[in-house]
C-alpha positions in Angstrom: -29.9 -31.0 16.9 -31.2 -34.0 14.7 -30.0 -32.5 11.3 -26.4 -31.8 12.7 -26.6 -35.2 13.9 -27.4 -36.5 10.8 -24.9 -34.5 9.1 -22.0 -35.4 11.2 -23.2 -39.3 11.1 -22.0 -39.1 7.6 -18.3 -37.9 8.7 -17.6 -40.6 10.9 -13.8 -42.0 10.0 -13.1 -39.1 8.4 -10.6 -36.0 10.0 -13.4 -32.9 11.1 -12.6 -29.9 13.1 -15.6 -29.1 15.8 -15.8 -26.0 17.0 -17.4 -25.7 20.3 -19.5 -23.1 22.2 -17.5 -22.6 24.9 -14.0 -20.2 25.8 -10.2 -20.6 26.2 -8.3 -22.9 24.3 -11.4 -25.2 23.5 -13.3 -22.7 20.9 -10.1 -22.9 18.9 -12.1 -26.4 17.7 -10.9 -29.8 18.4 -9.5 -31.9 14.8 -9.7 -35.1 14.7 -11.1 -38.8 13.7 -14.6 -38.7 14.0 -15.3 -42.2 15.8 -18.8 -42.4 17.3 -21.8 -40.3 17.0 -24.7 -40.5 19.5 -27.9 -38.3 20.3 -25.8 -36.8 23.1 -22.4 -36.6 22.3 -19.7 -37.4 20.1 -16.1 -39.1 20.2 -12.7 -37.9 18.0 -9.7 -40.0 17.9 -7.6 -36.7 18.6 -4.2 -38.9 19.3 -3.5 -42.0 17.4 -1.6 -44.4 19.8 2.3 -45.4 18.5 3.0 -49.1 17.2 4.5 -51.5 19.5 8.2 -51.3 19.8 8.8 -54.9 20.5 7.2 -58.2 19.3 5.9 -59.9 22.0 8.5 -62.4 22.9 11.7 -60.4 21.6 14.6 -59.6 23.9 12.8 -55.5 24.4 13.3 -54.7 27.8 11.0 -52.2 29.7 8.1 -54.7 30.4 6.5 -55.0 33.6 5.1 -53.4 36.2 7.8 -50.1 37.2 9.6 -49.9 34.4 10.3 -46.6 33.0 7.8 -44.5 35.3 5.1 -47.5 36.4 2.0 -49.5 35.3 1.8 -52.6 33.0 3.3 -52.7 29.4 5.5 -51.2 27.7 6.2 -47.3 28.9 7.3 -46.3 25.7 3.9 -46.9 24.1 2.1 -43.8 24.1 -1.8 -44.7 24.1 -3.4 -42.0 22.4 -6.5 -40.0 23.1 -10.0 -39.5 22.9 -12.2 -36.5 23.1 -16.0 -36.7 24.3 -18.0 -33.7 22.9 -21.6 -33.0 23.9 -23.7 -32.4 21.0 -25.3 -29.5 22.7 -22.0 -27.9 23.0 -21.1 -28.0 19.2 -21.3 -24.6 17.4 -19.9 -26.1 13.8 -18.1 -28.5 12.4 -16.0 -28.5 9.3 -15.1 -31.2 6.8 -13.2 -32.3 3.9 -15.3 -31.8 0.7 -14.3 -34.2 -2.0 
């Protein structure tokens, strides 16, 4: 496990596919920005969150808490996601190579 730890260290900020040991939709692979690497598990930026709509201090409605479906901030933000690998679960990866 420390070489592919090593190897994917040198990946991180870059778009990778990992492939996982595991069924279903999930050993199609996961693509994504490679963000953190750890003895245990890794992190891809799979979803990159949208820009803000509004300044803050324009005339955007939608602010506050129930507007457009619930919670704080603005509901037309979408935040993104992140996906939390364990290294022991990883069957490959694959890279850009230039």
């Amino acid at each position: 496990m420390i070489c592919l730890v090593e190897s994917l260290f040198r990946y991180v900020g870059q778009t990778v596919t990992i492939y996982t040991a595991s069924g279903g939709l999930s050993g199609s692979g996961f693509t994504g920005v490679l963000s953190y690497v750890g003895e245990d598990c890794i992190k891809l930026i799979t979803g990159i969150g949208a820009a803000p709509a509004c300044s803050i201090g324009s005339a955007c409605t939608g602010w506050g808490y129930g507007a457009n479906g619930g919670g704080y901030g603005y509901a037309g933000n979408w935040l993104g996601s992140v996906t939390e690998i364990p290294v022991c679960k990883i069957a490959c990866f694959t890279h850009c190579a230039i």
